[in-house]
C-alpha positions in Angstrom: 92.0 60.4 102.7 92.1 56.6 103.9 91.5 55.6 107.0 94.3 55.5 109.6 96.6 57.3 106.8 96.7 60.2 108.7 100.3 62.3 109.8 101.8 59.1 110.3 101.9 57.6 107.1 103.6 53.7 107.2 104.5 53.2 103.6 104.4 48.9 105.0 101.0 49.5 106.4 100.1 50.8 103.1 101.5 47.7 101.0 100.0 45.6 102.9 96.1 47.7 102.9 97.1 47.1 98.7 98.4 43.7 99.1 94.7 42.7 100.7 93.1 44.5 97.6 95.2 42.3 95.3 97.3 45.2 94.3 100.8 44.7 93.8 103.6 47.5 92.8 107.0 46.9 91.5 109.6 49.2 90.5 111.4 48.5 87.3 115.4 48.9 87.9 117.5 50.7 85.6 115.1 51.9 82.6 117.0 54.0 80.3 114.5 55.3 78.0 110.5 55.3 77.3 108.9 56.4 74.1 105.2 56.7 73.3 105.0 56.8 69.5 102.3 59.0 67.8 102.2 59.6 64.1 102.6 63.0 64.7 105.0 62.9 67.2 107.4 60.6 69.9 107.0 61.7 73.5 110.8 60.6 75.4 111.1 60.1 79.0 114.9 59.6 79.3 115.7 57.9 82.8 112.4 57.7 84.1 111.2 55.7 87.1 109.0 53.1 85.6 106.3 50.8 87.9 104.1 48.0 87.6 101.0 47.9 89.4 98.9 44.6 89.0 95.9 44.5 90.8 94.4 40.5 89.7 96.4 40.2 86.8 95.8 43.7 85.1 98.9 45.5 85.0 99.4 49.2 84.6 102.7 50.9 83.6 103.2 54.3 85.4 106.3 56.7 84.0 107.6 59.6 86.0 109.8 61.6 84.4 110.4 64.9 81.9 109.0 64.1 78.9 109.9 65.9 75.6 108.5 65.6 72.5 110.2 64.6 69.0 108.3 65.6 66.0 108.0 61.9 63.9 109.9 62.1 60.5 108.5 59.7 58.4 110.8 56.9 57.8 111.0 54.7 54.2 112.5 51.1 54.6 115.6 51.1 52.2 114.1 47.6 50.7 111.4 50.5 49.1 114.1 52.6 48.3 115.7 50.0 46.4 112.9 48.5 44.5 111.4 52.5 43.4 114.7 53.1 42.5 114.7 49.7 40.4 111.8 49.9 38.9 112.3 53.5 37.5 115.9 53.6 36.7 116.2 56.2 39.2 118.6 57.2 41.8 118.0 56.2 45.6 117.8 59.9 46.4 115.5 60.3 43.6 113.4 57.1 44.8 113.3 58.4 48.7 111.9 61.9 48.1 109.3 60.4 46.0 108.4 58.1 48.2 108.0 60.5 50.9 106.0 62.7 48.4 103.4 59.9 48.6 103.6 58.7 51.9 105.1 55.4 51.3 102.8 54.5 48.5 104.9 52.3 46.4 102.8 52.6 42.8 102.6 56.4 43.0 105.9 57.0 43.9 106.8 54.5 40.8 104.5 56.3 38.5 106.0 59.5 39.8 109.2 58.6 38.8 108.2 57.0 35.2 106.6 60.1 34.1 
């Protein structure tokens, strides 16, 4: 425990104990949502408190909150969809399951498509 921060804990006496260490905290208003993207997954805080704390110019983001985590589906830009699909003759659906077949490669999902 700090010094002098004892039973009778002054939240000001502790901003300013930070404020001589360079440390400065600031709450965020109104945050409606956080995501931290993985490529596995998306962890969502929905409503969180959010602050910054800079101490000398590094800041630090701290999130309280319930997270819950999204397993990622992997996404394929429609521009993809449409040139697989033009390249092959195929249909869009045809062109989107291929590309997720190879992970967003754009030759092998063509070459799958041509064979």
């Amino acid at each position: 425990m700090m010094p002098g921060m004892g039973r009778n804990f002054n939240p000001r006496k502790m901003q300013a104990m930070m404020k001589q260490f360079g440390i400065d905290v600031n709450e965020i208003a109104n945050v409606e949502q956080v995501i931290i993207r993985t490529p596995e997954k998306d962890i969502v805080f929905d409503r969180p408190d959010v602050s910054i704390m800079d101490v000398r110019g590094a800041k630090t983001y701290q999130i309280a909150g319930a997270p819950r985590e999204v397993p990622r589906q992997q996404q394929v830009p429609d521009a993809d969809v449409k040139l697989v699909a033009e390249q092959t003759g195929a249909s869009e659906e045809a062109a989107r399951a291929a590309l997720l077949e190879s992970k967003g490669d754009l030759a092998e999902a063509i070459l799958k498509l041509k064979k």
